[in-house]
Structure formats: C-alpha cells, structure tokens
C-alpha positions, 0 to 999 in steps of 0.5 A, spaced: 500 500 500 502 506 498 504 511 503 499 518 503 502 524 498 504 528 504 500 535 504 503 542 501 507 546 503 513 542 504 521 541 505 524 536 501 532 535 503 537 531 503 538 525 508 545 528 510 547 534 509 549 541 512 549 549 511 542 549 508 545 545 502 539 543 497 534 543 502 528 546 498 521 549 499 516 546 495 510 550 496 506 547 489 506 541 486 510 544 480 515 546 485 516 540 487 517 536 481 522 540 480 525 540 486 525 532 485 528 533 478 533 537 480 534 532 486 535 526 481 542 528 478 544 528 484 549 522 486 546 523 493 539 521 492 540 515 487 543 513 493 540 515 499 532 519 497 530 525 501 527 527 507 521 530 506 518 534 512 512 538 513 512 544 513 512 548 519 510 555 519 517 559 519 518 564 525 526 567 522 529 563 528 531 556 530 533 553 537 539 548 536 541 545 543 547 541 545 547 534 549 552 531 551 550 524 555 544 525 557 545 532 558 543 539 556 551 542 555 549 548 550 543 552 547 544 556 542 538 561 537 539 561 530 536 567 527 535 567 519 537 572 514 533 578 512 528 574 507 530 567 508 526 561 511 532 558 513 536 559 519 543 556 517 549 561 519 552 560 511 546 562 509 547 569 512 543 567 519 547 569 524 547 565 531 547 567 539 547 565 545 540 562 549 537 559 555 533 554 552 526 554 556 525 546 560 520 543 555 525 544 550 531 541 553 526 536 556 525 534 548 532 535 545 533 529 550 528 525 549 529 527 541 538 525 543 535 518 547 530 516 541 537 514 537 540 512 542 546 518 540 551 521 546 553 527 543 547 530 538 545 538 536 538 537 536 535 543 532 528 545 534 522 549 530 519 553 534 511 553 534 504 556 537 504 551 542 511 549 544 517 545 539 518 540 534 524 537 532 526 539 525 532 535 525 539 531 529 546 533 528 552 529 530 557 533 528 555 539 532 558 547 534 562 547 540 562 554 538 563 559 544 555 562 544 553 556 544 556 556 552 551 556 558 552 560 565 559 562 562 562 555 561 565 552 556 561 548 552 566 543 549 568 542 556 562 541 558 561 537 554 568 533 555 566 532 562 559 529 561 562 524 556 567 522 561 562 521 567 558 517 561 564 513 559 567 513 567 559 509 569 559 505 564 565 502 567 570 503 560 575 506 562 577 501 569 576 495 563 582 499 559 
C-alpha cells in the first residue's frame, strides 16, 4: 500500500547534509517536481532519497541545543537572514547565545535518547504551542555562544562524556 502524498507546503532535503545545502521549499506541486528533478542528478539521492518534512510555519529563528550524555551542555538561537526561511549561519543567519526554556531541553533529550546518540545538536522549530524537532546533528558547534552560565561548552561537554564513559565502567576495563 502506498504511503499518503504528504500535504503542501513542504521541505524536501537531503538525508545528510549541512549549511542549508539543497534543502528546498516546495510550496506547489510544480515546485516540487522540480525540486525532485533537480534532486535526481544528484549522486546523493540515487543513493540515499530525501527527507521530506512538513512544513512548519517559519518564525526567522531556530533553537539548536547541545547534549552531551544525557545532558543539556549548550543552547544556542539561530536567527535567519533578512528574507530567508532558513536559519543556517552560511546562509547569512547569524547565531547567539540562549537559555533554552525546560520543555525544550526536556525534548532535545528525549529527541538525543530516541537514537540512542551521546553527543547530538538537536535543532528545534519553534511553534504556537511549544517545539518540534526539525532535525539531529552529530557533528555539532562547540562554538563559544553556544556556552551556558559562562562555561565552556566543549568542556562541558568533555566532562559529561567522561562521567558517561567513567559509569559505564570503560575506562577501569582499559
């Protein structure tokens, strides 16, 4: 049985990538098949397709929330360029430090658990109602904004991992 067409507007992108690389808007059917076309000379889709995500309505920032071993070790707010949907930095955003608010470190977590990863940004959108996650990046920022209550989020992320390594008991097998 095939799968449900998924409703428009929609995000069609691929399954790995970064800096907002081919990551397309479709908002018509005729977007779309463009979208799909221009996709299918692409090495990276023949091989791994794309991901194709429901639109959620842009609000010109994102939440991108550092976790090291369970653990919230940094946060930081990705404002999107003037006229540009998308907030990544090569695509002239620009980010800042944040306090990411209890339910979105509850979900970042929750998000980091789901796939059973010990270091993970995860990348919230904000919504009427709270947040979703829009995606997980294992190679993630350690940039100094990205820092909580002025410390330094690669060191804070270190110590969360070697706890993590330390009460799993690899260090005493090694």
């Amino acid at each position: 049985m095939p799968f449900p067409a998924p409703e428009l507007p929609l995000v069609l992108k691929p399954r790995f990538g970064s800096w907002g690389r081919d990551v397309m808007l479709c908002r018509t059917g005729d977007e779309l098949e463009e979208a799909l076309a221009r996709f299918g000379r692409r090495p990276w889709f023949r091989e791994h397709g794309a991901v194709v995500q429901e639109l959620v309505p842009p609000q010109a920032w994102d939440l991108r929330i550092v976790i090291a071993a369970g653990s919230v070790v940094g946060a930081a707010r990705r404002l999107a360029a003037p006229g540009e949907w998308r907030t990544n930095v090569s695509l002239g955003g620009r980010s800042e430090p944040a306090e990411p608010p209890p339910l979105a470190c509850k979900l970042a977590i929750a998000a980091a658990g789901a796939i059973g990863t010990d270091l993970v940004g995860v990348d919230l959108l904000p919504t009427r109602t709270g947040f979703v996650v829009a995606e997980l990046n294992g190679p993630v920022d350690f940039r100094p904004w990205y820092a909580l209550e002025l410390e330094n989020v690669y060191d804070a992320a270190m110590f969360e991992l070697l706890r993590l390594v330390s009460d799993r008991g690899v260090l005493a097998a090694i």
